[in-house]
N, C-alpha and C positions, 0 to 999 in steps of 0.2 A: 250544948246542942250536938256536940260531936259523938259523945256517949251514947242520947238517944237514939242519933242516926246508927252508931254502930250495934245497939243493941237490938233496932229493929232489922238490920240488915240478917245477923246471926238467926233473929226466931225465923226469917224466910227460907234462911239458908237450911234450918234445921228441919221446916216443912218441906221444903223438896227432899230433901235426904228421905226425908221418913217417908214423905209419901209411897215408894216403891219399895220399900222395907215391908209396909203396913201390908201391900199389896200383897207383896211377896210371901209373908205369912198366914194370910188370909187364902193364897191359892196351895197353900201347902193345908191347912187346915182341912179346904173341902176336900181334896184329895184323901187326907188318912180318915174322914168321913165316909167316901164311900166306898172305900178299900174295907173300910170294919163292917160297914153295911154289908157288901157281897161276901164277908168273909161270918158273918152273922148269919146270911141266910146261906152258905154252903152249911155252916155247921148243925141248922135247922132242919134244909133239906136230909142231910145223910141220917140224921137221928132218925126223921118219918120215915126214910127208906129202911131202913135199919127194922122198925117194930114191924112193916107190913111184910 
């Protein structure tokens, strides 16, 4: 009975941990998303300025 308690205590413990990890990586993701995005369309814009 002890073991279970302790092993259910550990996976709670490992979801809160993770929870703001996941977060945390997930707000890092959309960032270098729309960093490549704006940096996508500078690189598109200058080309069209470039041929006219």
């Amino acid at each position: 009975m002890g073991r279970i308690l302790l092993i259910i205590a550990a996976v709670v413990a490992a979801l809160v941990l993770l929870g703001p990890l996941v977060g945390f990586a997930l707000s890092l993701l959309k960032w270098a998303l729309i960093i490549g995005a704006v940096a996508v369309g500078v690189m598109l814009l200058s080309k069209w300025a470039k041929r006219t």
